[in-house]
C-alpha positions as CSV (number, residue, x, y, z in Angstrom):
1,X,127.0,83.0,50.2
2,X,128.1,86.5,51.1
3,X,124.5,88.0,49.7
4,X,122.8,85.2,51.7
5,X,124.7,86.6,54.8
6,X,123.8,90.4,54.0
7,X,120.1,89.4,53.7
8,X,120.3,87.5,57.1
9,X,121.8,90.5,58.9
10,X,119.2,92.7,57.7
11,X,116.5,90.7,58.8
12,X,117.9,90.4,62.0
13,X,118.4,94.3,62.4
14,X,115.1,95.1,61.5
15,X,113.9,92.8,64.1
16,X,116.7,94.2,66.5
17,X,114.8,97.5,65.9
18,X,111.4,96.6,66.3
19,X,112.6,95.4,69.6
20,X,114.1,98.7,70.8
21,X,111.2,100.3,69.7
22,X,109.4,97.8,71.9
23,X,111.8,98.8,74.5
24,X,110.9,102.9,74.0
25,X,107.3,102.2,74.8
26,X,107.1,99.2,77.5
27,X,110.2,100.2,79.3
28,X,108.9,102.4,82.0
29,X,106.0,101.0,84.4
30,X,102.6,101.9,83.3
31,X,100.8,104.8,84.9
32,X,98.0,102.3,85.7
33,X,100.7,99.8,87.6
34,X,102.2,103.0,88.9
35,X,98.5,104.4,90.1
36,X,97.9,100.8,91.7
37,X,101.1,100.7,93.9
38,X,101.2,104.5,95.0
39,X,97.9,103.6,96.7
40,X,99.5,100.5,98.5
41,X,100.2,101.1,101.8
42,X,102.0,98.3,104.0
43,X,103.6,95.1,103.0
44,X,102.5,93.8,99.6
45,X,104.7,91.4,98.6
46,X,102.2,89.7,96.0
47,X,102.2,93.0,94.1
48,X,105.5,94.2,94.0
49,X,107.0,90.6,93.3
50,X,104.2,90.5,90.0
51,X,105.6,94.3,89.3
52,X,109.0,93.0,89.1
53,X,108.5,90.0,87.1
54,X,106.5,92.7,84.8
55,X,108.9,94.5,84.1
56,X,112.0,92.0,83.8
57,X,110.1,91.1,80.2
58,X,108.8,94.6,79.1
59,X,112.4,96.0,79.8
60,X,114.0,94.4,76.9
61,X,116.8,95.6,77.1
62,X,117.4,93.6,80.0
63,X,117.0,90.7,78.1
64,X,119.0,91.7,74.8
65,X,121.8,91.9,77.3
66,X,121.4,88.8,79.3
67,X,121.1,86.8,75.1
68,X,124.6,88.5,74.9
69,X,125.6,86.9,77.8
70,X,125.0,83.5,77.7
71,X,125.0,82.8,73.9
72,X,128.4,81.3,74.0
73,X,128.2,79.5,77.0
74,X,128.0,76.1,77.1
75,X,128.3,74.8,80.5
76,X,125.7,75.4,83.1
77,X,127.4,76.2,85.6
78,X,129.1,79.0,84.1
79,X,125.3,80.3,82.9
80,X,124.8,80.3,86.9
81,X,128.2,82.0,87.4
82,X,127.5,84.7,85.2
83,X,123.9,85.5,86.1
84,X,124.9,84.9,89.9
85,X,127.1,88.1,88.9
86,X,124.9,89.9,87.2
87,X,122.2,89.2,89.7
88,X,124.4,90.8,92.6
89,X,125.0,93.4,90.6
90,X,121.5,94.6,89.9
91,X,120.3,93.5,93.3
92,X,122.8,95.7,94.9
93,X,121.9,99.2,93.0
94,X,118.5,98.5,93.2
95,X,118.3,98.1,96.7
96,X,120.5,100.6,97.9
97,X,119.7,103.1,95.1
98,X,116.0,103.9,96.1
99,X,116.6,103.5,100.0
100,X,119.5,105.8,100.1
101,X,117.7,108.0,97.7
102,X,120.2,107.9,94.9
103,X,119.1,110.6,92.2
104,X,120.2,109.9,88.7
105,X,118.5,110.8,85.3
106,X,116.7,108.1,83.8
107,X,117.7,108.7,80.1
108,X,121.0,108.6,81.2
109,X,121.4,105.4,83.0
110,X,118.8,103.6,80.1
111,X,121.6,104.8,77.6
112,X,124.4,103.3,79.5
113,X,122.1,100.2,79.6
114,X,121.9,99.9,76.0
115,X,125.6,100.3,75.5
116,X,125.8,97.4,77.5
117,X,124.1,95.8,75.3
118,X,126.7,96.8,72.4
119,X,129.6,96.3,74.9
120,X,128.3,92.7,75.2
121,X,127.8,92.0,71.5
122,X,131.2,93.4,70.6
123,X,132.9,91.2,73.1
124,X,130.7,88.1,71.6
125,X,132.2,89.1,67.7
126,X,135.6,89.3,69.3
127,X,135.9,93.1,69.2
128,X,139.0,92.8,71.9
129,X,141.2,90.4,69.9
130,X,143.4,91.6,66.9
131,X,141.9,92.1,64.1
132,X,137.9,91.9,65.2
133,X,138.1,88.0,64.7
134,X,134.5,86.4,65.2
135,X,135.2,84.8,69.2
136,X,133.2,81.8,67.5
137,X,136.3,79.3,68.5
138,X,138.1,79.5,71.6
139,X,134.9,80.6,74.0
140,X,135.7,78.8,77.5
141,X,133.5,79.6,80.0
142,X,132.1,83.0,78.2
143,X,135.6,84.7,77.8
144,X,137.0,85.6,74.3
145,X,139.6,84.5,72.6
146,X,142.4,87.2,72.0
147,X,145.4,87.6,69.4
148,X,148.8,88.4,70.5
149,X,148.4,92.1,70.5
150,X,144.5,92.0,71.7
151,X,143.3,93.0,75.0
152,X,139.7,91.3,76.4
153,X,138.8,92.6,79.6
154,X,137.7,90.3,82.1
155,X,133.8,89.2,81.3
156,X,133.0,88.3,84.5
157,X,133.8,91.6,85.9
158,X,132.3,93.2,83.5
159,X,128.9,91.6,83.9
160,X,129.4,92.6,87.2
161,X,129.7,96.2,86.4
162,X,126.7,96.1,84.2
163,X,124.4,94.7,86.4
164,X,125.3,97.6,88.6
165,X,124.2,99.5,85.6
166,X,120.8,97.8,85.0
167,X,119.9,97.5,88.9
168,X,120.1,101.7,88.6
169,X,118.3,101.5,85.6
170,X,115.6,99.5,87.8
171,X,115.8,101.8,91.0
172,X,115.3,104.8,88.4
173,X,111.6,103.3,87.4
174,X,110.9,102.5,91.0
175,X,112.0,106.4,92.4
176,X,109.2,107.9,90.1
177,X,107.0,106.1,92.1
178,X,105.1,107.6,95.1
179,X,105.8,104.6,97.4
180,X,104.8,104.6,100.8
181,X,107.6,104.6,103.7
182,X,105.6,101.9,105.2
183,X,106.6,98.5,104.5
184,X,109.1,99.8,101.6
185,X,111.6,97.6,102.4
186,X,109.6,93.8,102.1
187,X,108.3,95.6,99.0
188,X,111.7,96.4,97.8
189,X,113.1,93.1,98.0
190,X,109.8,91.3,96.5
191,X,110.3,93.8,93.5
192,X,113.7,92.4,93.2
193,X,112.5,88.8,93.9
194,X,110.2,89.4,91.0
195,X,112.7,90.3,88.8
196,X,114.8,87.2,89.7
197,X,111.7,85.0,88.7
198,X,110.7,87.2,85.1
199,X,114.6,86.8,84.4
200,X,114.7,83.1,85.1
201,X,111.9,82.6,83.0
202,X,113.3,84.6,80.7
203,X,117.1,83.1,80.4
204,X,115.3,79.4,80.1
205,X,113.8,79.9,77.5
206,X,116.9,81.4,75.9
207,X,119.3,79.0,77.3
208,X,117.1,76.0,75.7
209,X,116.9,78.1,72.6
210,X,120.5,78.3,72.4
211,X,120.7,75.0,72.9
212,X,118.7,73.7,70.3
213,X,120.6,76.3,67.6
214,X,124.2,75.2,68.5
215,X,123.2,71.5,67.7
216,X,122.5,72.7,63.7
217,X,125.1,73.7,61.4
218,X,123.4,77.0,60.7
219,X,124.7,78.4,64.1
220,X,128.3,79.3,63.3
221,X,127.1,80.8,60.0
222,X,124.8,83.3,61.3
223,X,125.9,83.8,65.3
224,X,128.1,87.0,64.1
225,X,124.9,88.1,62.6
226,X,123.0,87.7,65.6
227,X,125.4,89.3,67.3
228,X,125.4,92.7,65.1
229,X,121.6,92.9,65.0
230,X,121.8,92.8,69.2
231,X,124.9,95.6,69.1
232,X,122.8,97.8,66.6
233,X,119.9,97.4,68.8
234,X,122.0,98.3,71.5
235,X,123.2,101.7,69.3
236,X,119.9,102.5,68.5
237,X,118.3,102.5,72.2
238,X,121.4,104.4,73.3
239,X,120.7,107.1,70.8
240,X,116.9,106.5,72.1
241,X,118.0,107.8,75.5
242,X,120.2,110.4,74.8
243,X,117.8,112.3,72.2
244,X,114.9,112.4,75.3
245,X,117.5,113.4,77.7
246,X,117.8,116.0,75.4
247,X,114.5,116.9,74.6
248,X,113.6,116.4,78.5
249,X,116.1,118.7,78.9
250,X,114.7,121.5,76.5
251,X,111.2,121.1,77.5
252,X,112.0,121.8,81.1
């Protein structure tokens, strides 16, 4: 059984990798989308709504967060609680990041995104409770169970914080653009509106997915598994970041 497990964990990495790699290349908007929108003037809600939806699926680290975030939940309403969060989150930064011109590095904030990720996955395995205990029992509403001597902090403020995190990580992409003053507001929102739509999409098909796998008996077995191959993807696109921070750094 335990060789079974090891092969199944090293499946799922590999496949956890292949998806940060994935991440390293689709990540950032393409210079022909970016080529396209620079030469946009006025309201274009059309385009920047598709943009957004774009990019909610080609930034997959968004995604790897949000499978972190509602793999243990069971009841709808706390799947719309926690995205509701998250959604504010990222809505807010976004928003506010590119109007008031908020500079940060991009490397940088994609690195925080991707321990996130890890954060997320950790929480999920029971990192916070004594002893590292897999959180498969006692999940209620998303939170983890924790021993005598553990400490969880409180998952619903922590998806708030992140999606502060990953709405930077959005307002990042759209600063490199040349966007013109006019209309930039409408366009704004209808980037973010895309991104609501791409990440809807997105979390049904994961939700259902979910769904489907809790109902066999294979779930308990191999959701700690899941969960490592989503923190070492997490690892691997934080280490992603940092090394071109530093060779952005050097080649400046």
């Amino acid at each position: 059984m335990t060789r079974h497990w090891i092969h199944r964990w090293q499946w799922l990495t590999l496949v956890a990798l292949l998806l940060v790699g994935t991440v390293a290349f689709g990540h950032a908007i393409s210079e022909g989308n970016a080529a396209f929108v620079e030469g946009v003037s006025g309201v274009a809600v059309g385009v920047f709504g598709y943009l957004g939806a774009k990019h909610m699926f080609t930034g997959i680290d968004h995604v790897l967060y949000l499978v972190g975030v509602v793999f243990y939940l069971r009841r709808l309403r706390d799947v719309l609680l926690y995205v509701t969060l998250f959604t504010a989150g990222h809505s807010l930064t976004l928003l506010v990041g590119v109007l008031a011109e908020w500079r940060m590095d991009a490397h940088l904030v994609d690195a925080v995104i991707g321990l996130s990720v890890v954060y997320k996955a950790f929480e999920n395995v029971g990192g916070f409770a004594r002893g590292l205990r897999p959180a498969l029992a006692g999940v209620s509403g998303g939170s983890v169970a924790v021993g005598e001597r553990g400490f969880a902090p409180d998952p619903r403020l922590a998806v708030f914080a992140f999606g502060l995190c990953h709405g930077m990580g959005l307002a990042t992409r759209v600063q490199e653009l040349q966007l013109s003053p006019d209309g930039l507001l409408v366009n704004l929102v209808s980037f973010n509106v895309g991104v609501e739509i791409g990440q809807l999409l997105a979390l049904a098909a994961v939700v259902a997915v979910l769904a489907w796998w809790r109902s066999l008996e294979v779930f308990e077995r191999s959701a700690l598994a899941v969960n490592l191959a989503l923190m070492t993807a997490g690892f691997v696109l934080f280490q992603t970041q940092i090394v071109g921070y530093f060779m952005v750094g050097e080649g400046g």
